[in-house]
C-alpha atoms as one frame of an Amber mdcrd trajectory, in Angstrom:
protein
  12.166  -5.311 -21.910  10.697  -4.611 -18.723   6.502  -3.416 -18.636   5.788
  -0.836 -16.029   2.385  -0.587 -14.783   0.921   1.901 -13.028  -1.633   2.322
  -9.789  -3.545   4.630  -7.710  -4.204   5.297  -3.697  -7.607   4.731  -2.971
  -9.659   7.861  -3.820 -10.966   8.205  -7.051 -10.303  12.365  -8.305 -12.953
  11.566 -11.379 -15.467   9.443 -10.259 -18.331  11.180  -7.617 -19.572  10.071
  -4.785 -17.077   6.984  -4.142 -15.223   7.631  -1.052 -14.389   4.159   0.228
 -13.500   5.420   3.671 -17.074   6.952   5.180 -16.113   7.098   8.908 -17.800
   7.186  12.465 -16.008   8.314  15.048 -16.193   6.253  18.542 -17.796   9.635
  20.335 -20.693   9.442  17.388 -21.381   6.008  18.221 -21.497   6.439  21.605
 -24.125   9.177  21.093 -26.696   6.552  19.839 -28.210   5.376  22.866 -29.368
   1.919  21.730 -25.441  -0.202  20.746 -27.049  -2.424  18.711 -28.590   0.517
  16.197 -24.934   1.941  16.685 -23.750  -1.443  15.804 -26.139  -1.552  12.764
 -25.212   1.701  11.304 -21.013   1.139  11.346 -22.023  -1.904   9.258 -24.170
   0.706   6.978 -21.106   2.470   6.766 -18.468  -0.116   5.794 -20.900  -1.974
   2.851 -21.478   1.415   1.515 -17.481   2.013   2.142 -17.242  -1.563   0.063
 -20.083  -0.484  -2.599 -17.652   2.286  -3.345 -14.372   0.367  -3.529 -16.475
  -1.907  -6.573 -17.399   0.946  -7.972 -13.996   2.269  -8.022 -12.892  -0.967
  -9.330 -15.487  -1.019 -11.879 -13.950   2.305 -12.575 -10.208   0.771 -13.166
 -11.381  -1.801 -15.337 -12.885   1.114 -17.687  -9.990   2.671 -17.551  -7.482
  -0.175 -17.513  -6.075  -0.032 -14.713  -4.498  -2.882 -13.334  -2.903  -1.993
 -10.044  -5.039  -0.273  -6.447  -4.471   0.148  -2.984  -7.433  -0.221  -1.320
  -8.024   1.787   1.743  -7.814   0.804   5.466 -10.403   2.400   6.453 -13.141
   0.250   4.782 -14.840  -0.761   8.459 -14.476   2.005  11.332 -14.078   1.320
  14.845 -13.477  -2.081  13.497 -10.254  -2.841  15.877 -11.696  -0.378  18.820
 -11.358  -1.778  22.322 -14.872  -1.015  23.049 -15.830  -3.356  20.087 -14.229
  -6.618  20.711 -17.543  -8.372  20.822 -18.978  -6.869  17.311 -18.103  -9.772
  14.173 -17.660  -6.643  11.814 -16.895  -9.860   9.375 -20.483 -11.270   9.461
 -22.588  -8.535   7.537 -20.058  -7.714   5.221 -19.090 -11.877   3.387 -21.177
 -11.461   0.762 -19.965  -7.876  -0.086 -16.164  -8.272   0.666 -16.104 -11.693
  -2.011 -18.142  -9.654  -4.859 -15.179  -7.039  -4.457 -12.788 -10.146  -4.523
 -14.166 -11.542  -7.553 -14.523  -8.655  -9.330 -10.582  -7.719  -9.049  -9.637
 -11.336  -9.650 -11.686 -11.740 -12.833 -10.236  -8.677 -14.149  -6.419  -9.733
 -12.948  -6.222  -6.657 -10.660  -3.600  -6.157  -8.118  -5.343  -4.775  -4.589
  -3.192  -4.424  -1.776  -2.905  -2.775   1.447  -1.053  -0.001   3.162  -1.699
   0.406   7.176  -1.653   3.690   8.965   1.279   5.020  10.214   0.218   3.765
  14.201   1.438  -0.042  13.068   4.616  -0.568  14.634   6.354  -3.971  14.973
   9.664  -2.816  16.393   7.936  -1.242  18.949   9.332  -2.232  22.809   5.897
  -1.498  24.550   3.441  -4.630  24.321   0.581  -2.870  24.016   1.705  -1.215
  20.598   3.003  -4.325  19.610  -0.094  -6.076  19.907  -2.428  -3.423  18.725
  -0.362  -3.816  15.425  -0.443  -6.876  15.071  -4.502  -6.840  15.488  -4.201
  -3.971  13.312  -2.613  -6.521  10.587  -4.692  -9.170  11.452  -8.255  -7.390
  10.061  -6.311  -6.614   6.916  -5.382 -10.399   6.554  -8.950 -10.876   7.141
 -10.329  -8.614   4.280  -8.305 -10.103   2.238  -8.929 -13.104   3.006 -12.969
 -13.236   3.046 -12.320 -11.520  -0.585 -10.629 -15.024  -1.687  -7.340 -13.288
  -2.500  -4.098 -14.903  -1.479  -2.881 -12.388   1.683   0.782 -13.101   0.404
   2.922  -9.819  -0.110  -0.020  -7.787   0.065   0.301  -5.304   2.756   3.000
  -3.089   2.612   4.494  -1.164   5.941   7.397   0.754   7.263   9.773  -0.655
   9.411   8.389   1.294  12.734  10.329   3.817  15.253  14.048   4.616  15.186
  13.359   5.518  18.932  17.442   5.955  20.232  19.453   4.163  17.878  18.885
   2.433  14.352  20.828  -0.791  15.290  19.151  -1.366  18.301  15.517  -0.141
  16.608  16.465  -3.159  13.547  17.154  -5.782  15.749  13.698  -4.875  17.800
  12.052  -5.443  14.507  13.892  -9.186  14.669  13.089  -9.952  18.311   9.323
  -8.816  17.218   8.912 -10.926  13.827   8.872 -14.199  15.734   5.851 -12.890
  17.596   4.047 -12.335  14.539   1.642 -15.075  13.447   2.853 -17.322  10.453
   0.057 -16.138   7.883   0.303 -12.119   8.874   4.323 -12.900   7.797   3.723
 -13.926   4.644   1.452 -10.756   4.235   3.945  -8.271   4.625   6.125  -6.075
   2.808   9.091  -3.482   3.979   9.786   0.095   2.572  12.006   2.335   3.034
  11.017   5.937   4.755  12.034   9.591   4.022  13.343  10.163   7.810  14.324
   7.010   9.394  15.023   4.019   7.939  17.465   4.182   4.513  17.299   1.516
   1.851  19.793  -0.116   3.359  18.500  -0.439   6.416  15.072  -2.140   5.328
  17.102  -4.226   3.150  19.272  -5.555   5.939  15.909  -6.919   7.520  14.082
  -7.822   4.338  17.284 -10.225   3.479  17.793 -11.365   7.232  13.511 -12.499
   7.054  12.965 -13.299   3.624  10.541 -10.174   3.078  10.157  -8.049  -0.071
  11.228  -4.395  -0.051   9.189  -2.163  -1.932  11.361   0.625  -2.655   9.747
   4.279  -2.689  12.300   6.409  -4.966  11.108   9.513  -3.619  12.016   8.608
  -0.018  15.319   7.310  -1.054  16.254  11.092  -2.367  14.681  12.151   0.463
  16.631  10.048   2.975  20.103   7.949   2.598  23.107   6.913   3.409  24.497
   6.240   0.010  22.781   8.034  -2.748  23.837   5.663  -5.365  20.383   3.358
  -5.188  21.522   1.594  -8.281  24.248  -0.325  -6.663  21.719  -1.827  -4.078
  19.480  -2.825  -7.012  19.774  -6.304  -7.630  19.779  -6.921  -3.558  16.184
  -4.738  -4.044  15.046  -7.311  -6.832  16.274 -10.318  -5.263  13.855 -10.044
  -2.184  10.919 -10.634  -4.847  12.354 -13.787  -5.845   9.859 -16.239  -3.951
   7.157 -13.921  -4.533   4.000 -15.030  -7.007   3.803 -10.976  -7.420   5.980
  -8.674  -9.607   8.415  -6.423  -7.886   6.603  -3.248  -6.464   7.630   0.614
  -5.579   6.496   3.772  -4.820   6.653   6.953  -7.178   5.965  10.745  -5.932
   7.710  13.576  -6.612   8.667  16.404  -4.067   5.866  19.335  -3.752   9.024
  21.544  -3.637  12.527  22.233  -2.585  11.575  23.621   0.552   9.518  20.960
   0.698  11.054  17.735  -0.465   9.670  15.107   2.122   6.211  16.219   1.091
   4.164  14.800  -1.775   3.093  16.431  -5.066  -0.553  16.837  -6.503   1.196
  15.138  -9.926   4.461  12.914 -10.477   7.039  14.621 -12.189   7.789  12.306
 -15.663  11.463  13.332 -15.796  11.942  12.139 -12.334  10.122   9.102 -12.702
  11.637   7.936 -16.277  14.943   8.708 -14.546  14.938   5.592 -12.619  13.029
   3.881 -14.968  16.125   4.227 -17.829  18.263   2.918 -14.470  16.289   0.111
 -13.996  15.226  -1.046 -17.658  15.141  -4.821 -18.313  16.735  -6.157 -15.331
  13.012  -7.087 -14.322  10.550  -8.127 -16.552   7.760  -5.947 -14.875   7.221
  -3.654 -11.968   4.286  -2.151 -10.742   4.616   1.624  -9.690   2.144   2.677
  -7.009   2.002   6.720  -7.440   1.735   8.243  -4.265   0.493  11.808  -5.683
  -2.132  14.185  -4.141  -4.473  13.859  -7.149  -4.692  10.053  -7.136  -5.929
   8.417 -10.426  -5.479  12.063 -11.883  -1.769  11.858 -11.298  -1.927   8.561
 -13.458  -4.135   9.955 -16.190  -1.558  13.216 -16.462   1.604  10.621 -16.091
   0.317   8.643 -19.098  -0.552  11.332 -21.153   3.139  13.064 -20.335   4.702
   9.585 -21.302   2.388   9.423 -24.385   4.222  12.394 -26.268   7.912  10.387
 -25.834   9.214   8.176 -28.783  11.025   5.750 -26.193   7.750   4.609 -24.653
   5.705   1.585 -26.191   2.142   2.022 -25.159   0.644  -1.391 -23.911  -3.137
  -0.065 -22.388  -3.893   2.927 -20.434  -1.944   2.407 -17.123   0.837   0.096
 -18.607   4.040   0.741 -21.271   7.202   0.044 -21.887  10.344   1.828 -22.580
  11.771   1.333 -25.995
């Protein structure tokens, strides 16, 4: 038997006034002529940013669910060049463990996915570093929440630049540059447009990294369309890891479309690979990558609901009969 449980990207559709990513863009702050006011009110921003992310936990619990992403956008300017001297960390302890607590009490899995502008394969320093600081504040958060960083921040391999060989074996010559504990942090998947399951997979076995395998981009995007056949490779890069295997689930928006996400997930699709995949792990937790957020979950569960070969464990988490 294998349990599926399900997650959300961090917005809430339901609950009101809970964004966790309240911004301030650099030219704002500039506009306040006294820095240390400026200074005062991005830290304003990111515990009401953090308020919002317990609240939206508080929110999962009531709801049982088990499994979030929680945004990167919880501190603007927080990696800005301008900014090196503010400790964004300082104001924020007290908040950022409460959050930690709160999901570790309640057994919740919070992780991390990074904007699109982290790129470890990348051949110019400057991008290579800015990652890597970029990684470094989510190690951080985590960290100051008291949750074990391990295999919680998920990214794509980078840019396929000229040639996917040569763009794969940038990623290797890169890795060693990457601090020990932002390592252990990581997780590969797979993209709709440049880098197939198999190629994440040849780096996630070659580093010892898990792949997190996003169905959607697969059909988007592959070499050999028969995932199944790659499957135990896929599981076997979670074998050191205290965390169950993890994916992605979306569904096309269209035909015309494919590459782009849908508002909901579409159950047939989904319970497709699920039949593939059933009991040769004894849990995997889907993060659904919809437009609607925890919407798309409440409409997923209530499609899977209706079917006789589902076994209902709470209301984010079955089984398939």
């Amino acid at each position: 038997m294998t349990i599926i449980r399900l997650g959300y990207v961090a917005m809430s559709m339901e609950l009101k006034n809970a964004s966790p990513s309240q911004t301030m863009t650099f030219t704002q702050f500039q506009k306040i002529e006294d820095r240390e006011a400026a200074l005062r009110k991005l830290e304003q921003i990111a515990l009401k940013n953090l308020e919002s992310t317990h609240r939206l936990l508080k929110h999962n619990y009531f709801n049982e669910i088990h499994f979030y992403r929680l945004t990167s956008r919880l501190i603007p300017l927080a990696n800005h060049e301008a900014l090196d001297d503010w400790n964004y960390m300082k104001p924020l302890k007290n908040k950022l463990r409460e959050v930690g607590e709160y999901a570790t009490k309640n057994n919740m899995r919070i992780d991390f996915h990074p904007d699109h502008f982290v790129v470890l394969n990348s051949g110019k320093k400057d991008v290579f570093i800015n990652s890597v600081k970029n990684l470094k504040l989510h190690y951080l958060l985590l960290r100051e929440m008291g949750i074990d960083p391990t295999h919680r921040c998920v990214i794509h391999v980078g840019g396929k630049y000229e040639e996917t060989g040569n763009a794969l074996e940038s990623f290797i010559d890169n890795w060693g540059n990457v601090p020990a504990g932002i390592q252990k942090m990581i997780m590969l998947e797979n993209d709709d447009k440049s880098f197939t399951l198999e190629d994440t997979l040849y780096l996630c076995e070659k580093l010892g990294i898990p792949i997190v395998f996003d169905y959607h981009h697969h059909l988007a995007h592959h070499e050999n369309e028969h995932w199944q056949e790659s499957w135990d490779r896929v599981v076997a890069t979670w074998d050191k890891s205290p965390l169950p295997i993890k994916m992605h689930i979306s569904s096309p928006k269209s035909e015309a479309e494919f590459r782009h996400h849908s508002d909901y997930v579409d159950v047939k699709m989904f319970l497709r690979f699920l039949n593939e995949i059933k009991g040769s792990v004894p849990q995997i937790d889907c993060m659904i990558e919809a437009k609607k957020k925890d919407e798309a979950l409440f409409t997923l569960m209530k499609e899977i609901k209706k079917r006789e070969d589902i076994e209902i464990i709470d209301g984010s988490t079955f089984s398939l009969k």
